[in-house]
TORKOL-4160 file (C-alpha; in steps of 0.2 Angstrom, whole numbers, padded with zeros to 4 digits, m for minus):
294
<pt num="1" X="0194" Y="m0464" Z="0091"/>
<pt num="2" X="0205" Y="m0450" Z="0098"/>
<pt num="3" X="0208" Y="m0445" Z="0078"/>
<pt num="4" X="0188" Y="m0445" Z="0078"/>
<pt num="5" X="0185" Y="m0434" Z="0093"/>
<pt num="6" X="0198" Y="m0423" Z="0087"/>
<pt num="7" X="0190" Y="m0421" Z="0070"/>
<pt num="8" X="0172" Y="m0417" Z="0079"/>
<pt num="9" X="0180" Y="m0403" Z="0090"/>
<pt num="10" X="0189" Y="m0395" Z="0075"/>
<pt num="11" X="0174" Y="m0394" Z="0065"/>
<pt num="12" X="0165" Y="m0386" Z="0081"/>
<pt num="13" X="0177" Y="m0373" Z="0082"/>
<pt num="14" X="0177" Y="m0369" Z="0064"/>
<pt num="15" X="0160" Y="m0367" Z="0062"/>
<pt num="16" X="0159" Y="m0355" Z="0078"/>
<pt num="17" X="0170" Y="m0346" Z="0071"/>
<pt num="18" X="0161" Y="m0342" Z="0054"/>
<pt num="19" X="0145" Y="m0338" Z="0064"/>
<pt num="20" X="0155" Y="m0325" Z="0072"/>
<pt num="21" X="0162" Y="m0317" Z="0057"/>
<pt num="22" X="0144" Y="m0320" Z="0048"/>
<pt num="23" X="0136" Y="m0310" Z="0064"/>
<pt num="24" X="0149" Y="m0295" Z="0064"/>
<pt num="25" X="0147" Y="m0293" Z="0045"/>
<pt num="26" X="0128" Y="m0290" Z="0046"/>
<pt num="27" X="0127" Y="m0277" Z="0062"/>
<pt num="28" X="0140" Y="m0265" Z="0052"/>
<pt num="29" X="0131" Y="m0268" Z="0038"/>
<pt num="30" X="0116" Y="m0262" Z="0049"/>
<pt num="31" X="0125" Y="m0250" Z="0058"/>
<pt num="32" X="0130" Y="m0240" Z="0041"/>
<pt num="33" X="0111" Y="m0242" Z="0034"/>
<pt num="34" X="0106" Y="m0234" Z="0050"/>
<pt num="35" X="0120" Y="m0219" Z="0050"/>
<pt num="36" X="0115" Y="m0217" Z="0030"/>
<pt num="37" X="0096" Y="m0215" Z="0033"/>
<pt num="38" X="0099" Y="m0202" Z="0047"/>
<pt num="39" X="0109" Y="m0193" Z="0038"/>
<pt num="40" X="0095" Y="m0191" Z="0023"/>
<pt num="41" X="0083" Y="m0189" Z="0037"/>
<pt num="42" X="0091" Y="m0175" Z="0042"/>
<pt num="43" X="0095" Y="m0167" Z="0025"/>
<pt num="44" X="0077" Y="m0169" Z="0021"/>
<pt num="45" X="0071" Y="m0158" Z="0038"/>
<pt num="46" X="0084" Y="m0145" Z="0034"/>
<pt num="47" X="0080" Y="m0143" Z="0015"/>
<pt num="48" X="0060" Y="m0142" Z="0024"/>
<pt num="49" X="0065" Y="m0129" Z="0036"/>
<pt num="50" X="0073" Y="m0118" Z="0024"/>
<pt num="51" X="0060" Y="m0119" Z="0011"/>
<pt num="52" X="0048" Y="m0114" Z="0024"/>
<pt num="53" X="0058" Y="m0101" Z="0030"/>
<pt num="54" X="0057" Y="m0093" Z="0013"/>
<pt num="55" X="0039" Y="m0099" Z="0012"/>
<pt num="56" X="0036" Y="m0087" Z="0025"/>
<pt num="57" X="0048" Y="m0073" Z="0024"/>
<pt num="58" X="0041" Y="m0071" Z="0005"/>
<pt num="59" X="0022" Y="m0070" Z="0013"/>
<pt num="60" X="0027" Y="m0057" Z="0025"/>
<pt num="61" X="0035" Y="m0046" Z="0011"/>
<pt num="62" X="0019" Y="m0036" Z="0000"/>
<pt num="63" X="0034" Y="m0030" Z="m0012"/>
<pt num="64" X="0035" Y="m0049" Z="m0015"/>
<pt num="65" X="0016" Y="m0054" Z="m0017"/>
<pt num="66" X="0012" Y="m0039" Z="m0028"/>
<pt num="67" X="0027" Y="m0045" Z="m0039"/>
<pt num="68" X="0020" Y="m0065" Z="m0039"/>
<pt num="69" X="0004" Y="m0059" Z="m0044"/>
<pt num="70" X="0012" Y="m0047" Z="m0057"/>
<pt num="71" X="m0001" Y="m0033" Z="m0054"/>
<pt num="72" X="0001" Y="m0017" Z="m0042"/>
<pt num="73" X="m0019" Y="m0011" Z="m0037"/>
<pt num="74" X="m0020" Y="0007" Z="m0032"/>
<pt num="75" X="m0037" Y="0013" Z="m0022"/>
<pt num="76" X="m0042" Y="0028" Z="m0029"/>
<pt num="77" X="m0058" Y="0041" Z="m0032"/>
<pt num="78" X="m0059" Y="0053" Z="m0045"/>
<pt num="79" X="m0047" Y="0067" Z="m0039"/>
<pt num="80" X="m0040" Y="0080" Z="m0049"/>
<pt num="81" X="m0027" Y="0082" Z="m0051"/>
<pt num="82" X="m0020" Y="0067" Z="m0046"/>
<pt num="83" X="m0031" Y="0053" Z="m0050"/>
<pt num="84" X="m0045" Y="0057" Z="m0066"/>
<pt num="85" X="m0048" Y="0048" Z="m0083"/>
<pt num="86" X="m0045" Y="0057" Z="m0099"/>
<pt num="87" X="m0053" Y="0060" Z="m0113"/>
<pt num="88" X="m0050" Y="0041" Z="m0116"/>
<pt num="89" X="m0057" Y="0035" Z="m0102"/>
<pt num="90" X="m0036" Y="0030" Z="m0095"/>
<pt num="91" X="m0031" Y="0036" Z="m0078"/>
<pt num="92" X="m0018" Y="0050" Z="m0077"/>
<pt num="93" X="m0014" Y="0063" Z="m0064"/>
<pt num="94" X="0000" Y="0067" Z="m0054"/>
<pt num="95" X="m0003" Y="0053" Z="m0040"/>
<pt num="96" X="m0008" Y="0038" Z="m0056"/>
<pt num="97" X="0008" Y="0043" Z="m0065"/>
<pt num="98" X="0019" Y="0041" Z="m0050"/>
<pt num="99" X="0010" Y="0024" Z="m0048"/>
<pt num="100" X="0015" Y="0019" Z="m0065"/>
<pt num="101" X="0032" Y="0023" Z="m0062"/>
<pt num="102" X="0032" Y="0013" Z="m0048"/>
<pt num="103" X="0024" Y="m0002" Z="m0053"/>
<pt num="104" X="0036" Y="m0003" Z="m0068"/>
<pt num="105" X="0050" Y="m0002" Z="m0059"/>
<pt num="106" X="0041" Y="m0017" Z="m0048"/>
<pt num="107" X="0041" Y="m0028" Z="m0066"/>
<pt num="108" X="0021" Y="m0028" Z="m0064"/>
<pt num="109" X="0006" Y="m0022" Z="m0072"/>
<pt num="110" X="m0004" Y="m0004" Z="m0062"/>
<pt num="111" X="m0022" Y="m0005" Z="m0061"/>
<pt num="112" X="m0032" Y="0009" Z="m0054"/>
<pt num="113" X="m0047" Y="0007" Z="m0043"/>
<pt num="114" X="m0060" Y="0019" Z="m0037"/>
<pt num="115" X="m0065" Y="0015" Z="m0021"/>
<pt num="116" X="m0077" Y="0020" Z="m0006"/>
<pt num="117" X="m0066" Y="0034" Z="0002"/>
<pt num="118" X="m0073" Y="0032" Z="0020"/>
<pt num="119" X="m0069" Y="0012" Z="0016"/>
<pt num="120" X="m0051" Y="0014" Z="0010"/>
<pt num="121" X="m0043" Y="0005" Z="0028"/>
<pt num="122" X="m0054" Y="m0013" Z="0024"/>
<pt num="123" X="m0050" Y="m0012" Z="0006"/>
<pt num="124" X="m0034" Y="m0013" Z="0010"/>
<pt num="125" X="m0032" Y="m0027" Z="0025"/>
<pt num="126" X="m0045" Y="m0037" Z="0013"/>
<pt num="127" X="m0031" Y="m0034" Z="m0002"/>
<pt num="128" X="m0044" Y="m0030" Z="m0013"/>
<pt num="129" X="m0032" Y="m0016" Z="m0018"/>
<pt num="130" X="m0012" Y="m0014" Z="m0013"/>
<pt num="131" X="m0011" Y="0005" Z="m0009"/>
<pt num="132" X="m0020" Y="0019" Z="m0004"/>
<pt num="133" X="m0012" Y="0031" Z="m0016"/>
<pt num="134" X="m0027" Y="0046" Z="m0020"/>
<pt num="135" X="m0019" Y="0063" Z="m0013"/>
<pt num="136" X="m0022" Y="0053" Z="0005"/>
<pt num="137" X="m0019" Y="0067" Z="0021"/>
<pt num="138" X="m0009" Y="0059" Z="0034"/>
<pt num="139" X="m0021" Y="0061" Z="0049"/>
<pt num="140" X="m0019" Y="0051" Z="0064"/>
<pt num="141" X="m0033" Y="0040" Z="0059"/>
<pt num="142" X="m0023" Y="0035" Z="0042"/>
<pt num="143" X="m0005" Y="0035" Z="0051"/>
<pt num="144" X="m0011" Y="0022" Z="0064"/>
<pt num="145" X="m0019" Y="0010" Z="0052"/>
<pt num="146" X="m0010" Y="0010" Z="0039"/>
<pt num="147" X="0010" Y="0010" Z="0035"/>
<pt num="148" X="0013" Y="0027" Z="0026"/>
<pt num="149" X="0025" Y="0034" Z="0016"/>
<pt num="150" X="0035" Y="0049" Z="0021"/>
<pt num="151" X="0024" Y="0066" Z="0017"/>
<pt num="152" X="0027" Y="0069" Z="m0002"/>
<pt num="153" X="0015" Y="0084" Z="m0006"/>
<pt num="154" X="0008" Y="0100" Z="0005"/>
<pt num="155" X="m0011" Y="0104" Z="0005"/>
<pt num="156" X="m0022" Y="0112" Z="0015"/>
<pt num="157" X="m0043" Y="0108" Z="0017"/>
<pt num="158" X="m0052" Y="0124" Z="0009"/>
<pt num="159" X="m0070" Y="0133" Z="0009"/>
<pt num="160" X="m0077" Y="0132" Z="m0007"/>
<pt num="161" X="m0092" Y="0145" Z="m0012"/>
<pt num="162" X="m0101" Y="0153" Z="m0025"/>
<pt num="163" X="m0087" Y="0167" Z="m0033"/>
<pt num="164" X="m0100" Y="0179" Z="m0028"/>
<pt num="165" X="m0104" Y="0178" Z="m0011"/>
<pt num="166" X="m0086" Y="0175" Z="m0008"/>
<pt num="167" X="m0083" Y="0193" Z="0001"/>
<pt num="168" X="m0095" Y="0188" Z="0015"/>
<pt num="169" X="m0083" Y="0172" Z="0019"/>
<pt num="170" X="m0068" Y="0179" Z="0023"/>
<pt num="171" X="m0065" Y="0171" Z="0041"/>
<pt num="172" X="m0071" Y="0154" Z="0051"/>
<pt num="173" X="m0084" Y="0163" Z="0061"/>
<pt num="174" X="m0091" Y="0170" Z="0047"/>
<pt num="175" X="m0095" Y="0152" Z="0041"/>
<pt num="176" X="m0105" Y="0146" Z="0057"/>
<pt num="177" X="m0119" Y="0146" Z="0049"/>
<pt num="178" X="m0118" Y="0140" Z="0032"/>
<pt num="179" X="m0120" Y="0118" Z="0028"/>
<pt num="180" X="m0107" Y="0111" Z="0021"/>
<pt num="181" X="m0104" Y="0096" Z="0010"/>
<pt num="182" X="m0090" Y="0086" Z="0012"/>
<pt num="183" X="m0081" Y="0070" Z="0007"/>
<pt num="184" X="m0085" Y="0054" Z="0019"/>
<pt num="185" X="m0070" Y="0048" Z="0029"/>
<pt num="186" X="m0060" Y="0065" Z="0020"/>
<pt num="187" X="m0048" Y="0077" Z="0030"/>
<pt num="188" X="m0064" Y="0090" Z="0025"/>
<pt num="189" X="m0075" Y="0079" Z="0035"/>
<pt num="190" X="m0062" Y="0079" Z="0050"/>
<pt num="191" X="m0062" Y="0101" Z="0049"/>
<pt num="192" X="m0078" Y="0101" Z="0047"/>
<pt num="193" X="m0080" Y="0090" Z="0063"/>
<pt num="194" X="m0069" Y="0100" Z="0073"/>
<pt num="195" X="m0077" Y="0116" Z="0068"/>
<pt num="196" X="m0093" Y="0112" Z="0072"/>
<pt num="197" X="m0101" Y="0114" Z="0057"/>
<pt num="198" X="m0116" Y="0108" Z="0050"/>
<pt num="199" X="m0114" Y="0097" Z="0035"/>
<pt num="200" X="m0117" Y="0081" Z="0025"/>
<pt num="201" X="m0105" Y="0066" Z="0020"/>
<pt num="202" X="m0104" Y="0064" Z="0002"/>
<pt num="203" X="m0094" Y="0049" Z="m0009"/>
<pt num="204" X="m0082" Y="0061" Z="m0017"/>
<pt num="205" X="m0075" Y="0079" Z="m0018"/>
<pt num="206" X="m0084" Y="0080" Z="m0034"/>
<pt num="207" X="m0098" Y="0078" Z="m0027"/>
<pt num="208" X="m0098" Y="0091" Z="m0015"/>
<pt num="209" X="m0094" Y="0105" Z="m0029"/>
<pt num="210" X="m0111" Y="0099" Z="m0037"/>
<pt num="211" X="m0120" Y="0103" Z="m0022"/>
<pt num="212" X="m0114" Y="0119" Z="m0020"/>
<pt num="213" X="m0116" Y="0123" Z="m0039"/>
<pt num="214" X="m0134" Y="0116" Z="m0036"/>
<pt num="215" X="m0137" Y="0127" Z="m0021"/>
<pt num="216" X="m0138" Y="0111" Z="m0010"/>
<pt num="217" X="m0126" Y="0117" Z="0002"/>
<pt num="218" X="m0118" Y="0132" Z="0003"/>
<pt num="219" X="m0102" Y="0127" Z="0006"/>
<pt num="220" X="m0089" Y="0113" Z="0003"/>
<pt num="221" X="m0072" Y="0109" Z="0011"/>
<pt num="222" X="m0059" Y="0100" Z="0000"/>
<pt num="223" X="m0042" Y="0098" Z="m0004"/>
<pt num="224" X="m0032" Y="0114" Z="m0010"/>
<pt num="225" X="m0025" Y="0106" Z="m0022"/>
<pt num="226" X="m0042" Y="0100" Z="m0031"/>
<pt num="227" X="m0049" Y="0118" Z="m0029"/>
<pt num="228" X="m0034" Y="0123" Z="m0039"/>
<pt num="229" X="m0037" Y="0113" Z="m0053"/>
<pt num="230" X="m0056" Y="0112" Z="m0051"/>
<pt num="231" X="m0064" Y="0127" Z="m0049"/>
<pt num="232" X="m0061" Y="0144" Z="m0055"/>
<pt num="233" X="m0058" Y="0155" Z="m0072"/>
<pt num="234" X="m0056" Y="0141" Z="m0086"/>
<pt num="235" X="m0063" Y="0126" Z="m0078"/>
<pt num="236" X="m0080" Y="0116" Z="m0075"/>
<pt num="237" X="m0083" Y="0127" Z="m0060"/>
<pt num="238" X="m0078" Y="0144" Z="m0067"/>
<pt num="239" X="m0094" Y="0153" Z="m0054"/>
<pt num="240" X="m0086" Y="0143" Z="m0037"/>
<pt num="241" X="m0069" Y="0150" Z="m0028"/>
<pt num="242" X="m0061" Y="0146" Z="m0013"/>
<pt num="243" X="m0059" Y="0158" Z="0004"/>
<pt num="244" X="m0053" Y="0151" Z="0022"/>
<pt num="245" X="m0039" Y="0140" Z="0026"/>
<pt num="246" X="m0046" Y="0128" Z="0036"/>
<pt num="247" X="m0029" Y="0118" Z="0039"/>
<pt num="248" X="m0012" Y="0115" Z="0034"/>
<pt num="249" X="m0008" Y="0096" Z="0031"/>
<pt num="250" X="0005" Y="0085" Z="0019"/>
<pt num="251" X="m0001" Y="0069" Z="0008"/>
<pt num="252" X="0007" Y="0052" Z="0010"/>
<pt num="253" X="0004" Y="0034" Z="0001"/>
<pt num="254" X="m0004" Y="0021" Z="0012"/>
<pt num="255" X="0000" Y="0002" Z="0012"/>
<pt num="256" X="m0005" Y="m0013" Z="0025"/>
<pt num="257" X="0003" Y="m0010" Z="0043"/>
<pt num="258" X="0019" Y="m0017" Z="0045"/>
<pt num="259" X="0019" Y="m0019" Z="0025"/>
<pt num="260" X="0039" Y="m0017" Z="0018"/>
<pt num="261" X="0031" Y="m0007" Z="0001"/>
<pt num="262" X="0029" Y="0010" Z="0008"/>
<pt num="263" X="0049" Y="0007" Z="0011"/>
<pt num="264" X="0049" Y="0004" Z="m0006"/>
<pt num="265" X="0040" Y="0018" Z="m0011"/>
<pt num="266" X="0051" Y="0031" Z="0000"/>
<pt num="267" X="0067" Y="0024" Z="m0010"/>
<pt num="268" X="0057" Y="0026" Z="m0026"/>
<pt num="269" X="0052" Y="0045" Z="m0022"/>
<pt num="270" X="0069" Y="0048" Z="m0017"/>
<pt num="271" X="0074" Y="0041" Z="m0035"/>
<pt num="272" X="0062" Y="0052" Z="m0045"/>
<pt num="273" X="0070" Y="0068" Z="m0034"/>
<pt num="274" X="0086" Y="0065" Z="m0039"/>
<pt num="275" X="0082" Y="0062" Z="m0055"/>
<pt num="276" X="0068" Y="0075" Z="m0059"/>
<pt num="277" X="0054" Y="0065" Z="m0064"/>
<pt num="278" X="0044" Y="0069" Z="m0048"/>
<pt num="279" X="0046" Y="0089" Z="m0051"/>
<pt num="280" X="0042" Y="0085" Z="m0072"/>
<pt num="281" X="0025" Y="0077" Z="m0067"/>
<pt num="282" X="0021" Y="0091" Z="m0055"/>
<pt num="283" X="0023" Y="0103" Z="m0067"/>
<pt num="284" X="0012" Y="0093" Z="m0078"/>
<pt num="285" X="m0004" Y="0095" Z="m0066"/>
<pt num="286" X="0003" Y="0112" Z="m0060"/>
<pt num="287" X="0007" Y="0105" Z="m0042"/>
<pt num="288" X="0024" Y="0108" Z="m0043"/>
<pt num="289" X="0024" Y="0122" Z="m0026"/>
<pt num="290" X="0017" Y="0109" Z="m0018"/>
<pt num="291" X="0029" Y="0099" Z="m0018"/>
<pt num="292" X="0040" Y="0091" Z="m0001"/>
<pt num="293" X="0060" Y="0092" Z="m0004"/>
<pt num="294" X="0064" Y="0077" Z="0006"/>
């Protein structure tokens, strides 16, 4: 009986003893699955917060979007000499053959186009083009709006009139009384503005020079540097000149606010300095004097 008992309590004990060993087995094993999932868990939020760091910093860069999409779109009107078609209907220009240079040093594809002057901020901010790059005056207006690049030409805004009458407008208060046509949304517009003159807001500088050829208006104001290519002995305009200085002022490329490619573009025009492709494309459209050192 004794032996019996004995037998019965041994047996207990034994088998205790294996459901102890059975229960401390299985919570390690749970332990270790548990540490092993947070672990992945934790890789996995990691790996999601740096693809979404560079998710982000990649949409905050334009240099990187223009190079995703693999095109550079330049807004521009028809402005010689920096932005015209040739005799095969291809842009060229000193301004359109910067912005090739650029583009392939981008790795992408330039495409030029014209655009509503007086709309050129909201063409931007909607992306429909990249850069504002069309002989573009840095006026307050454009500085504020937009992120420019350092000033890369000198101009100045000029009266235009018919070569001759051109002794009667030698001075601003001889002008007081003539209308003027100007370029909407253009540094003419702003000195017409400011001088109080009467005049009308046309979609381009070419279009202001056909109105005084017509007899439309008597005047136009545009940039220096168009008059010097556009009017005068052995061009279209050969019976139109240009008098009065109306203001001094410098060109500049204009991207989105806070957008890194005019950064880009600076480091690019100090390239083509160095280098002298800048000064062999002025020479090119005879805007060489023009031209900012630095």
């Amino acid at each position: 009986m004794k032996k019996r008992m004995m037998a019965v309590i041994l047996a207990a004990i034994t088998g205790m003893s294996l459901a102890a060993c059975g229960s401390s087995s299985s919570d390690s094993a749970s332990t270790t699955a548990a540490s092993a999932a947070s672990t992945a868990a934790a890789d996995t939020a990691a790996t999601t917060a740096d693809t979404t760091a560079a998710t982000e910093s990649s949409a905050d860069s334009d240099v990187a979007y223009i190079q995703g999409k693999g095109t550079l779109i330049v807004g521009i009107t028809d402005f010689a000499p920096m932005d015209y078609k040739d005799e095969n209907g291809n842009w060229i220009g000193f301004d359109a053959d910067l912005a090739t240079k650029v583009a392939q040093d981008l790795g992408v594809e330039v495409q030029f186009e014209e655009i509503d002057w007086d709309n050129k901020i909201l063409e931007l901010d909607n992306k429909s083009i990249d850069v504002v790059w069309n002989g573009m005056t840095l006026t307050d207006e454009v500085t504020s709006s937009m992120e420019c690049t350092k000033p890369y030409l000198n101009n100045a805004q000029v009266v235009v009139v018919p070569s001759n009458k051109a002794d009667q407008y030698q001075d601003v208060d001889s002008l007081k009384d003539l209308s003027f046509a100007v370029e909407a949304g253009s540094a003419g517009e702003t000195a017409a503005k400011e001088n109080g003159f009467n005049y009308t807001s046309l979609t381009s500088q070419a279009d202001t020079l056909m109105e005084v050829r017509s007899g439309t208006s008597d005047a136009a104001i545009i940039d220096l540097l168009m008059a010097g290519a556009m009017i005068g002995e052995g061009t279209s305009y050969d019976d139109l000149t240009h008098t009065v200085e109306l203001t001094t002022e410098e060109y500049g490329v204009g991207c989105r606010k806070g957008s890194d490619l005019a950064a880009y573009i600076n480091d690019e025009f100090d390239k083509f300095r160095e280098d002298g492709s800048m000064e062999s494309i002025a020479e090119t459209y005879g805007v060489q004097d023009a031209l900012v050192s630095d």
